[in-house]
C-alpha positions as CSV (number, residue, x, y, z in Angstrom):
1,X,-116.3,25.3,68.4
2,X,-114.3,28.0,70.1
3,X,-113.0,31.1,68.0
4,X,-110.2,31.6,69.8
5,X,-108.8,28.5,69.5
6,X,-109.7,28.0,65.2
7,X,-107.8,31.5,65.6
8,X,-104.4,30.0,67.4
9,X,-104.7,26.6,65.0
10,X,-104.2,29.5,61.8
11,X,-102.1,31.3,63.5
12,X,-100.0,28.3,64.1
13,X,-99.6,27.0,60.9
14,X,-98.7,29.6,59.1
15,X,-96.0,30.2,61.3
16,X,-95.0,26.5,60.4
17,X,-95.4,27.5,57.1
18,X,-93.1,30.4,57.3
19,X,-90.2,28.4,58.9
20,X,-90.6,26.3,56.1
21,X,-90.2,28.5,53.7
22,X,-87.0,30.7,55.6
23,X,-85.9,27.1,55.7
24,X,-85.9,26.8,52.3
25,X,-85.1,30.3,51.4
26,X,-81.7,29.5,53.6
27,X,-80.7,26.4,51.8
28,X,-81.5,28.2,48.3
29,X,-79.3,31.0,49.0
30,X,-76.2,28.2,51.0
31,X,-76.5,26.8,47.4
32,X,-76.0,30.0,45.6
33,X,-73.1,30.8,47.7
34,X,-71.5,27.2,46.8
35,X,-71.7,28.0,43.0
36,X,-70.4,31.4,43.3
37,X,-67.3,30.4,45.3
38,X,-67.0,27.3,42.5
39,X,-67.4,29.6,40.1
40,X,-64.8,32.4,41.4
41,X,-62.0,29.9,42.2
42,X,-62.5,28.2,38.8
43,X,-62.2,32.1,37.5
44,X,-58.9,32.5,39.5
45,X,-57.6,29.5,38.3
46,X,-58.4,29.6,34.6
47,X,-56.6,33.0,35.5
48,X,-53.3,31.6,37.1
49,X,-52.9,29.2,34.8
50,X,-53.2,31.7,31.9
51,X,-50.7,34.6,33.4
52,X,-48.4,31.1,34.7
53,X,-48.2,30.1,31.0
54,X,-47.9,33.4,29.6
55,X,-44.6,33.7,32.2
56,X,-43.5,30.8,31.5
57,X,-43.6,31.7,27.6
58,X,-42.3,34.7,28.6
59,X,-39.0,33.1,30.2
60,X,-38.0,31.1,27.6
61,X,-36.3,33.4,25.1
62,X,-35.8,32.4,21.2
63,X,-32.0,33.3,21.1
64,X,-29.8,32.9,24.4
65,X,-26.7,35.5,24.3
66,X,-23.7,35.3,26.4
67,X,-20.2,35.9,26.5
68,X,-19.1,33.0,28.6
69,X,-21.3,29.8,29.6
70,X,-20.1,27.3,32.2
71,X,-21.1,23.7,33.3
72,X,-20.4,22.5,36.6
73,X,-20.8,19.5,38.3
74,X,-22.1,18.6,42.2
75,X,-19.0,19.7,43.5
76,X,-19.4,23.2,41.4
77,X,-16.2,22.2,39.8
78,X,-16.4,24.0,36.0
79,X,-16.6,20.7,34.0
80,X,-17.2,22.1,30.2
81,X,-16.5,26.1,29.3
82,X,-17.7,27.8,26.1
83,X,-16.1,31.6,25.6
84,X,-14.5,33.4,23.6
85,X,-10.9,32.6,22.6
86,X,-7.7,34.5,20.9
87,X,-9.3,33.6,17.2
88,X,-12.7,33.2,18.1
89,X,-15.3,30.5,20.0
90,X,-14.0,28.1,22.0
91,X,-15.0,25.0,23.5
92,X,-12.8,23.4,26.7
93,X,-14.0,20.3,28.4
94,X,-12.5,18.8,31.9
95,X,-12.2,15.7,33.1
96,X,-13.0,14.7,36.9
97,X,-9.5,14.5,37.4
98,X,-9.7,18.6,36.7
99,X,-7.8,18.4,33.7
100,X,-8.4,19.7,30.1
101,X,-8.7,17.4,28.2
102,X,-10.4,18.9,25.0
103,X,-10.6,22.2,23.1
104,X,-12.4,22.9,20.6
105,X,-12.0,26.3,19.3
106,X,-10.2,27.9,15.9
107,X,-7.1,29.2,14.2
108,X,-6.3,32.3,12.1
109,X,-6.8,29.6,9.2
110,X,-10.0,28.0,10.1
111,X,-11.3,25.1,13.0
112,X,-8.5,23.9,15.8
113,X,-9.3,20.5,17.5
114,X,-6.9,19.6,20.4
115,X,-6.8,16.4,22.9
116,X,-4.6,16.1,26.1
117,X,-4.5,13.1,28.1
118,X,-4.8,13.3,32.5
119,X,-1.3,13.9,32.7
120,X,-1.6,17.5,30.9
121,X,0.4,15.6,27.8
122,X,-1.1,16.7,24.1
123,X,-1.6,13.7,22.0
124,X,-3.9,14.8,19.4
125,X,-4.9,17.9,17.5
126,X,-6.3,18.3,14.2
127,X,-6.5,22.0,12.8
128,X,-6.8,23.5,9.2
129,X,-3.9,25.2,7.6
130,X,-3.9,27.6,4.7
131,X,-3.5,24.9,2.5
132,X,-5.7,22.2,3.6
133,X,-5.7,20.1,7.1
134,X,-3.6,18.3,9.2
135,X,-4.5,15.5,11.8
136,X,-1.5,15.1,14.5
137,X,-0.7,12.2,16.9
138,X,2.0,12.2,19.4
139,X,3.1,9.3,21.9
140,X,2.9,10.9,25.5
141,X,6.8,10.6,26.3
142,X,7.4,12.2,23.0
143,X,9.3,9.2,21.5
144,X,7.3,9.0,18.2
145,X,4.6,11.2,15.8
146,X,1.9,10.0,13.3
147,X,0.6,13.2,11.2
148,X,-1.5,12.9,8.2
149,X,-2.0,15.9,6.3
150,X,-4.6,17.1,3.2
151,X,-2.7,19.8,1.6
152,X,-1.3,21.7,-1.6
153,X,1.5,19.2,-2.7
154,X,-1.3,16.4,-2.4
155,X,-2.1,13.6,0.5
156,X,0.4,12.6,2.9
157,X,1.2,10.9,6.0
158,X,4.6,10.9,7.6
159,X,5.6,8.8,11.4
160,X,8.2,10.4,13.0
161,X,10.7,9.6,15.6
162,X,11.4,11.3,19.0
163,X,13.7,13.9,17.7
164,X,10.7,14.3,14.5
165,X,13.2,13.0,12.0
166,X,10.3,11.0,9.4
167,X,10.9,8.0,9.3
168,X,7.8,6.4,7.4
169,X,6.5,8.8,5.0
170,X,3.8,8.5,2.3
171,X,2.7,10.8,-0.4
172,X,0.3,11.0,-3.4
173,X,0.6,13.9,-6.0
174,X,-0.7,13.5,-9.4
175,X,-0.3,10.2,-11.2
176,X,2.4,9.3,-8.7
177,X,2.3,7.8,-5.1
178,X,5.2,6.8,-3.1
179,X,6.0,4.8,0.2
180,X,9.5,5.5,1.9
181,X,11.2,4.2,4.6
182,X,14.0,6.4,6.0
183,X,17.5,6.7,8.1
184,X,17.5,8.9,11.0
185,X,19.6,11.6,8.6
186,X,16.8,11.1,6.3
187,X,18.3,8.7,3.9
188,X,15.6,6.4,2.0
189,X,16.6,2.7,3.1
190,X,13.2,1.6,1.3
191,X,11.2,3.3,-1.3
192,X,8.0,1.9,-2.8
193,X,6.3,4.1,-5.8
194,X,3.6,3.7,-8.5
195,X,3.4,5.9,-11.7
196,X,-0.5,5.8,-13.5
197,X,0.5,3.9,-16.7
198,X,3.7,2.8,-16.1
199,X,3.7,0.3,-13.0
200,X,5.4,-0.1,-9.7
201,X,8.8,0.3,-8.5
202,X,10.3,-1.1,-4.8
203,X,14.0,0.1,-4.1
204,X,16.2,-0.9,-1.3
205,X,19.0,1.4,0.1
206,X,22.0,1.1,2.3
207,X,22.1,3.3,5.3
208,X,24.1,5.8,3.1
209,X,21.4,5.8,0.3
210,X,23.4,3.7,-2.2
211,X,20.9,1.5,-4.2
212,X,20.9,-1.6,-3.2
213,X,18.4,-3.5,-4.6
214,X,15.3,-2.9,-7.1
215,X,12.0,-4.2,-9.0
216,X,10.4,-2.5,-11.1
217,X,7.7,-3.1,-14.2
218,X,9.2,-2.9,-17.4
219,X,7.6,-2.8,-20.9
220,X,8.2,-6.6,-21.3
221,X,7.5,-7.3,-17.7
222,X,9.3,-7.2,-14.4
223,X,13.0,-6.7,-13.3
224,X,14.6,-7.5,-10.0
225,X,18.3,-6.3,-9.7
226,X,20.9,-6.1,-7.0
227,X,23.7,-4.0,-6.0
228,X,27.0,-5.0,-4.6
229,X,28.5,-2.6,-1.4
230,X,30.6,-0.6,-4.5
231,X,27.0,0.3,-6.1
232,X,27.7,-1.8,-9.3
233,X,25.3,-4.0,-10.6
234,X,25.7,-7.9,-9.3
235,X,22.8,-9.9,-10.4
236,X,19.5,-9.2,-12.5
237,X,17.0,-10.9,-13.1
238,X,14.3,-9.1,-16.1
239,X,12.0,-10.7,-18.3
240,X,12.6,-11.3,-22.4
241,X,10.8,-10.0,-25.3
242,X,7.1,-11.4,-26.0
243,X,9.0,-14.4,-28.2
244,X,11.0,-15.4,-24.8
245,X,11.2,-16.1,-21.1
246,X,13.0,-14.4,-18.6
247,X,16.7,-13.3,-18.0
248,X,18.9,-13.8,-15.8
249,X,22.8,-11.5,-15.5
250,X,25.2,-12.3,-13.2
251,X,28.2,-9.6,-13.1
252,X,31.9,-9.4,-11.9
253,X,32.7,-7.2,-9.3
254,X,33.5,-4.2,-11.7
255,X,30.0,-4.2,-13.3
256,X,30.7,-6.1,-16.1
257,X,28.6,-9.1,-17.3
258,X,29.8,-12.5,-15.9
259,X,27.5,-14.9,-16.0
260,X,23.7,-15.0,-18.5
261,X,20.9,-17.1,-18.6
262,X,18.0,-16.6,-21.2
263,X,15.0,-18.9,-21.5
264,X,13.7,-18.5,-25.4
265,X,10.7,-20.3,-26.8
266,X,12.4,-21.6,-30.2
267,X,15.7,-21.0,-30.0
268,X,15.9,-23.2,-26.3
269,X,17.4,-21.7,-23.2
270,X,20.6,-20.2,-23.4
271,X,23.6,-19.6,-21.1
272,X,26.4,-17.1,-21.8
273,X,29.7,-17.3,-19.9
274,X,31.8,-13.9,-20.4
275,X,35.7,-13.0,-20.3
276,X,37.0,-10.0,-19.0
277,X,36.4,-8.3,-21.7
278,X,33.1,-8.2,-21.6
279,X,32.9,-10.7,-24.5
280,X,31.2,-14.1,-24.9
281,X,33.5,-17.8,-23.9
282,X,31.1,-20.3,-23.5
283,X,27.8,-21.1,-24.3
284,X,25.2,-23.5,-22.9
285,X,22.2,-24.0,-25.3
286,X,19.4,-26.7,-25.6
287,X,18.4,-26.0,-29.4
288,X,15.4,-25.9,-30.6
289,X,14.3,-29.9,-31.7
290,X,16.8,-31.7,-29.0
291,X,19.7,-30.0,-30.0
292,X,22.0,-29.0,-27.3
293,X,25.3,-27.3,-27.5
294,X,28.2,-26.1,-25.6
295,X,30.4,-24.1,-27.3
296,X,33.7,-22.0,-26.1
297,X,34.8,-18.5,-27.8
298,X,37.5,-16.9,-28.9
299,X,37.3,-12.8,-29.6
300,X,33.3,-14.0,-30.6
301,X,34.5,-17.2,-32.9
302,X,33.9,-20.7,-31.2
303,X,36.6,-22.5,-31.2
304,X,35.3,-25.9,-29.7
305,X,31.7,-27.5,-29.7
306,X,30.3,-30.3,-28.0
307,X,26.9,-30.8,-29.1
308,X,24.1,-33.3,-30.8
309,X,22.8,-33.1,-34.3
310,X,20.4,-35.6,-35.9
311,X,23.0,-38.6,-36.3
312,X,24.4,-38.0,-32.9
313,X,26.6,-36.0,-30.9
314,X,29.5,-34.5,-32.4
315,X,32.9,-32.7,-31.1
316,X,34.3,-29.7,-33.5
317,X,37.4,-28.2,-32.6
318,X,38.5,-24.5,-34.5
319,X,41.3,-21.7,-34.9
320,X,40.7,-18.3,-33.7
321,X,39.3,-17.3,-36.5
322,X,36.0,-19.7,-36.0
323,X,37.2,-22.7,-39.0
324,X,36.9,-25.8,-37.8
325,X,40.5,-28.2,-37.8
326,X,38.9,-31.3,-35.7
327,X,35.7,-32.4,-35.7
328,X,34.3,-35.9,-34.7
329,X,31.2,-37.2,-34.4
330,X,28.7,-39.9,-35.7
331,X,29.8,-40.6,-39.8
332,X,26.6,-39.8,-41.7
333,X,27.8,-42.3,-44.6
334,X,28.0,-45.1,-42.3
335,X,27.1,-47.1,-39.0
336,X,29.5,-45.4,-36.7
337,X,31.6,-42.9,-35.6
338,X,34.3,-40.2,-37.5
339,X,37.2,-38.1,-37.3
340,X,37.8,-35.3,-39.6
341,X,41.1,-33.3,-39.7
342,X,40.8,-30.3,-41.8
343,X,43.1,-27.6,-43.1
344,X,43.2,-24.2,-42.1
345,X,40.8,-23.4,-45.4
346,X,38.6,-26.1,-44.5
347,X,40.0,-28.7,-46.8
348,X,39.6,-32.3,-45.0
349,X,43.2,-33.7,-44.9
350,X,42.4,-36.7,-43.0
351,X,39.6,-39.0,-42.1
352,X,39.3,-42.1,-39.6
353,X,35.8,-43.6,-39.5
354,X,34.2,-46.9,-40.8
355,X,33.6,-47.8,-44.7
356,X,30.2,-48.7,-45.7
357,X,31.0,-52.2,-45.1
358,X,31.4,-51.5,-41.1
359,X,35.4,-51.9,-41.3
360,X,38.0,-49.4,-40.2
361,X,39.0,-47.0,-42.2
362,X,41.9,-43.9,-42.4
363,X,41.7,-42.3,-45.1
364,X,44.6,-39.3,-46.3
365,X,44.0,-36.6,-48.8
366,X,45.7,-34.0,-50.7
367,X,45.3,-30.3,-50.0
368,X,42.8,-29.7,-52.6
369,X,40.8,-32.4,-50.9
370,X,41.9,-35.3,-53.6
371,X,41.3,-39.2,-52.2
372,X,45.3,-40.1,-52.6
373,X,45.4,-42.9,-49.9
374,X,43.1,-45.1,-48.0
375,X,43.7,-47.7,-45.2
376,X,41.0,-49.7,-44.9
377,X,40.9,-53.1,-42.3
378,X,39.2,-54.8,-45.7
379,X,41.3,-53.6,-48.3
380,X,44.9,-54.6,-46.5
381,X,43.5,-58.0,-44.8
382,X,45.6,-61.2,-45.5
């Protein structure tokens, strides 16, 4: 074997080996490099992202101050507006149209709330007042107003007419509410109250405030009267006692009673024809157990009766002064019918009736009331 050439087979492979190794050595340190980059961009990042949050915490602020903030829309066209107004904040909104349409802002007596429609009209607004609040509504051409209003005097709400004259106006204050309906001059045509304890009232007016009409609650009940154009009473109609029915008045043109009607539960219903005196002429009664009567007065005496007792019906027939003179009806001493003329004491002068036996009989007495004479059918038959 030849030296030399064992000598250039070393040689050789160690310089194979060496390139391996640089080889290796190279890709090691390529490898190294990779991390390190990795590594130093992660760094940054975890860096950025820090100081970004940290900015970001930075720029957004726990109170916001400013002395006039605006909202705008695409066009940059301001579409809401909070500032500072002559009492305080305040609030405006626009429409796209470019009107303002809301505010919202205060008074020198607390919140202001107002509403204008596209045509720049105000409809609403509801405010405070030093005495409580007030919500308004007005009709665009200004023909008619609703407000209702929280105050002092108590709840109220009032509807006015174009030149603000109220003309619907209701109203609470204590143990009392009220309803009226009013004249342009402000006279109450119709009034509707209530009073805690007592009961309702409803009142009709003419134009120039004379009563016209009224109900009410009484302590018996109800009563509806009416009014002629004069302002005297006309007609009424009221409820009784707790023992009777209702009531009904009809008066004369002065006022004074005319015509009543009273139902009773005993007594029967009763109807009461007046003079013009104001005094009682004629009576219409049922009775109490079938039992009617009509009876005419005469300065409060009756001075004729038509009526029905338990034999049948029977006719009387009186002076002034109330004693009866005539009276006829069925004879309670026999089967038919009787006439009695009496004196002006009540003695019975004459008689014409039947006799027990069912004949005719006149009979004539004294003024003491002695039997003198007697015609009787039996008596003077052939």
């Amino acid at each position: 074997m030849n030296t030399n050439t064992m000598t250039d087979n070393t040689l050789s492979q160690r310089m194979e080996q060496l390139e391996q190794r640089m080889h290796l050595l190279q890709r090691a340190d390529t490898r190294a490099r990779r991390w390190k980059t990795t590594a130093l961009v992660a760094g940054f990042a975890v860096i950025g992202l820090a100081g970004i949050a940290a900015t970001q915490s930075a720029l957004t602020p726990d109170v916001l101050r400013a002395r006039r903030f605006e909202v705008v829309d695409q066009n940059d066209k301001i579409v809401m507006l909070a500032g500072i107004g002559q009492n305080g904040g305040q609030l405006d909104i626009w429409a796209n149209s470019g009107t303002n349409v809301v505010r919202l802002g205060s008074n020198a007596d607390g919140g202001d709330l107002a509403m204008w429609n596209n045509a720049t009209q105000g409809v609403v607004s509801m405010y405070a007042t030093s005495q409580g609040g007030r919500i308004e509504a007005v009709m665009p051409d200004g023909s008619g107003s609703a407000t209702l209003r929280a105050e002092a005097t108590g709840p109220a709400m009032v509807i006015a007419d174009g030149e603000n004259h109220p003309r619907i106006v209701a109203t609470t204050s204590g143990t009392t509410t009220r309803f009226t309906v009013r004249s342009a001059d402000g006279s109450e045509v119709v009034a509707i109250g209530a009073l805690d304890g007592q009961g309702g009232t409803i009142r009709v007016a003419q134009t120039d405030g004379s009563i016209a009409a009224q109900m009410l609650a009484v302590e018996n009940g109800g009563s509806i009267g009416c009014t002629n154009r004069a302002g005297s009473r006309a007609a009424f109609i009221e409820s009784g006692s707790q023992d009777s029915g209702g009531m009904l008045t009809l008066y004369t043109a002065d006022g004074s009673p005319g015509i009543s009607a009273l139902g009773q539960s005993e007594a029967g219903s009763r109807i009461t024809l007046f003079n013009s005196q104001r005094m009682p002429a004629g009576i219409f009664q049922s009775g109490a157990i079938d039992t009617p009567m009509i009876a005419f007065l005469q300065n409060g005496n009756r001075v004729a009766g038509l009526g029905a007792s338990t034999s049948g019906g029977i006719l009387n027939l009186a002076q002034p002064d109330g004693k009866a003179v005539i009276v006829a009806g069925a004879a309670a001493d026999a089967n038919g019918g009787a006439i009695s003329i009496r004196s002006g004491t009540g003695s019975q002068l004459v008689r014409l009736g039947v006799d027990r036996l069912g004949a005719g009989e006149v009979a004539v007495y004294d003024g003491p009331g002695t039997r003198s004479r007697v015609l009787s059918a039996i008596a003077n038959a052939p």
